[in-house]
C-alpha positions as a Markdown table, in Angstrom:
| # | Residue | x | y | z |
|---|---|---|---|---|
| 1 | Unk | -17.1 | 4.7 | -11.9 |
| 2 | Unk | -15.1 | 1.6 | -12.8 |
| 3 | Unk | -15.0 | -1.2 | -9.9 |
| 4 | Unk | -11.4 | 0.0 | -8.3 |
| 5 | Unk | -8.5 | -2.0 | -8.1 |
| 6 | Unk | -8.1 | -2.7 | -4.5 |
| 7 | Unk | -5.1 | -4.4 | -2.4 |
| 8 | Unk | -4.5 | -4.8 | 1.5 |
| 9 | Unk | -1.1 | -5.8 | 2.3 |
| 10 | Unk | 0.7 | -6.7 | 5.6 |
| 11 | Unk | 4.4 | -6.9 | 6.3 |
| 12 | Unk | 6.0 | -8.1 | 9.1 |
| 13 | Unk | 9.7 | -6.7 | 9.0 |
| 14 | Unk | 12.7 | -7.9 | 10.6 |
| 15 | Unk | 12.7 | -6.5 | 14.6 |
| 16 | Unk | 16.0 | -5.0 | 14.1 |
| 17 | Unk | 14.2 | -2.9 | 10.9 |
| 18 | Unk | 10.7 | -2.0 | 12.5 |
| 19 | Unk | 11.8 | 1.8 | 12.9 |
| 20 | Unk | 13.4 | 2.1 | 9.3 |
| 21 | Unk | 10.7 | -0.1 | 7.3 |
| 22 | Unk | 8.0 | 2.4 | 9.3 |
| 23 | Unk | 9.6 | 5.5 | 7.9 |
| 24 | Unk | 10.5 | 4.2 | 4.6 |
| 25 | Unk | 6.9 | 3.6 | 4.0 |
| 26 | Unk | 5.5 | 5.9 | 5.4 |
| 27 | Unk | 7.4 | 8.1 | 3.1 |
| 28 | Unk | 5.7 | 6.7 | 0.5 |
| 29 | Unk | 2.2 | 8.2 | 1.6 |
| 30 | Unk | 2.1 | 11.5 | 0.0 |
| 31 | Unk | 3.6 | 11.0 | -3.2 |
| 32 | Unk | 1.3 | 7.5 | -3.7 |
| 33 | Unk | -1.7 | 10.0 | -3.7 |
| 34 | Unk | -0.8 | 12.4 | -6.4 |
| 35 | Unk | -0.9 | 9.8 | -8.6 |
| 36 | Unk | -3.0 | 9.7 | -11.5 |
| 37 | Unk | -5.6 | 7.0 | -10.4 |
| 38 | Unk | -4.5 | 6.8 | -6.8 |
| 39 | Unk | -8.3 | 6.6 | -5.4 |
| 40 | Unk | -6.7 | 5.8 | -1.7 |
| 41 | Unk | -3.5 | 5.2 | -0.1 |
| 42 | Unk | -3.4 | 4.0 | 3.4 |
| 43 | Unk | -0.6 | 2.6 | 6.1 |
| 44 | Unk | -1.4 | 1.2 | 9.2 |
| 45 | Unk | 0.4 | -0.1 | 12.0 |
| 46 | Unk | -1.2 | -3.1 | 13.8 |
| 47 | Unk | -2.9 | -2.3 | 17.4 |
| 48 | Unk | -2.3 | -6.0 | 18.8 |
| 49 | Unk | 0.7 | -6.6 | 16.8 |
| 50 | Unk | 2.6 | -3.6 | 16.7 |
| 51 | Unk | 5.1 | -2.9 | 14.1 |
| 52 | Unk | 3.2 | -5.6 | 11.9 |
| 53 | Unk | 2.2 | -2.9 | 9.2 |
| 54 | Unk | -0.6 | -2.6 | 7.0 |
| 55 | Unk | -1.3 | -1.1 | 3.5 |
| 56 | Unk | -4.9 | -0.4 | 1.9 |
| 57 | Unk | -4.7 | 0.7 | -1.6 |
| 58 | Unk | -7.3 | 1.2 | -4.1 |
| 59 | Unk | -6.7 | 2.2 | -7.8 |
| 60 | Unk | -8.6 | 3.4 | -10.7 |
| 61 | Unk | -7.3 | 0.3 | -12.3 |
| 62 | Unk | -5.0 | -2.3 | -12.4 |
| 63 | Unk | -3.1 | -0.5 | -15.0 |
| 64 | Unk | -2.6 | 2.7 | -12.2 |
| 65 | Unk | -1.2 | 0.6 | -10.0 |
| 66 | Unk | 1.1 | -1.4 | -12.3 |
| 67 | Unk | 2.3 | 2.3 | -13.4 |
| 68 | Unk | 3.0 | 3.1 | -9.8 |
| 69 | Unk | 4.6 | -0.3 | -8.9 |
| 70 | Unk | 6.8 | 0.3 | -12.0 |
| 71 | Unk | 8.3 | 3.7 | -10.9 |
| 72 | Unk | 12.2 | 4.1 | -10.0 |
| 73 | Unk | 11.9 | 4.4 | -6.3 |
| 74 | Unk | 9.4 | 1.4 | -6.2 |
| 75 | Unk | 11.2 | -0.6 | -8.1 |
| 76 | Unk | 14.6 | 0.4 | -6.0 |
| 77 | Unk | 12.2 | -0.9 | -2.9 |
| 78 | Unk | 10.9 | -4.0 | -4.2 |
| 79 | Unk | 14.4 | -5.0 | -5.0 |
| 80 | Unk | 15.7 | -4.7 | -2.1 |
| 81 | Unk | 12.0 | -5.2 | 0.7 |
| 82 | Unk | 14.1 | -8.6 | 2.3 |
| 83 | Unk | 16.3 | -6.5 | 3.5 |
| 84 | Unk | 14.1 | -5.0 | 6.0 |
| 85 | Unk | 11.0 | -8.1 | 6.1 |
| 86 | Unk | 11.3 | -11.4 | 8.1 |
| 87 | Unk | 8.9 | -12.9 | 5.3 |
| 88 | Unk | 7.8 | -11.3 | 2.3 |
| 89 | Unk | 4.8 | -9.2 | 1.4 |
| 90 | Unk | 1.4 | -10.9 | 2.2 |
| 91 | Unk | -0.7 | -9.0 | -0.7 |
| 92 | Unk | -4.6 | -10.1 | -1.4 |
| 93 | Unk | -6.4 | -8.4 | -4.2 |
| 94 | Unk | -9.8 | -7.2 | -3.2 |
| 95 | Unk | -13.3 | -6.9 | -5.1 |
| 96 | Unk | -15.4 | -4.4 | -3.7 |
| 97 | Unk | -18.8 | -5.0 | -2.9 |
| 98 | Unk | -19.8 | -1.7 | -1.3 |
| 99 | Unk | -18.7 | 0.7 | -4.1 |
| 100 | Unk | -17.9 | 4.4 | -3.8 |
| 101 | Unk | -19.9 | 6.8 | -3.1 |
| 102 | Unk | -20.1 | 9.1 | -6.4 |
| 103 | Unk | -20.9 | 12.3 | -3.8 |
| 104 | Unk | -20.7 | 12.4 | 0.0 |
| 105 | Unk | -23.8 | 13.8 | 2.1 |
| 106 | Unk | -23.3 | 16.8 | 3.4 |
């Protein structure tokens, strides 16, 4: 296998917008990981900081994800993400140094 294409973001929303931006991307989830070269989708909500949210995303390549970043309801977010964050998106690209597994022990 390839070397993934890997992301973590954080966003910080608005305090007024916690509750909503929690549900709107959390709705995001399942869909995320049908995706043709969605290797793993993750959302996290900060333990010390909570409603500081956090995404880990790796993709098959940087290609998947620009197909996923490109679909309707994406787009339709990304347009309007201010709405509900105090700054925007803190997004670092990753390289992975400990690589997949091809097969997990049993």
């Amino acid at each position: 296998m390839d070397q993934p294409f890997t992301l973590v973001g954080f966003a910080r929303p608005k305090p007024e917008r916690v509750d909503e931006l929690r549900t709107v991307l959390a709705s995001f989830v399942e869909p995320t990981r049908e995706e043709p070269g969605c290797l793993e989708y993750h959302f996290h909500e900060d333990r010390a900081e909570p409603g500081v949210f956090v995404f880990y995303e790796a993709w098959r390549s940087e290609a998947d994800l620009e197909a996923h970043l490109a679909l309707p309801h994406m787009q339709d977010f990304w347009e309007r993400r201010m709405e509900y964050l105090q700054t925007d998106f803190d997004i670092r690209f990753l390289d992975m140094i400990s690589p997949y597994l091809r097969e997990r022990p049993a």
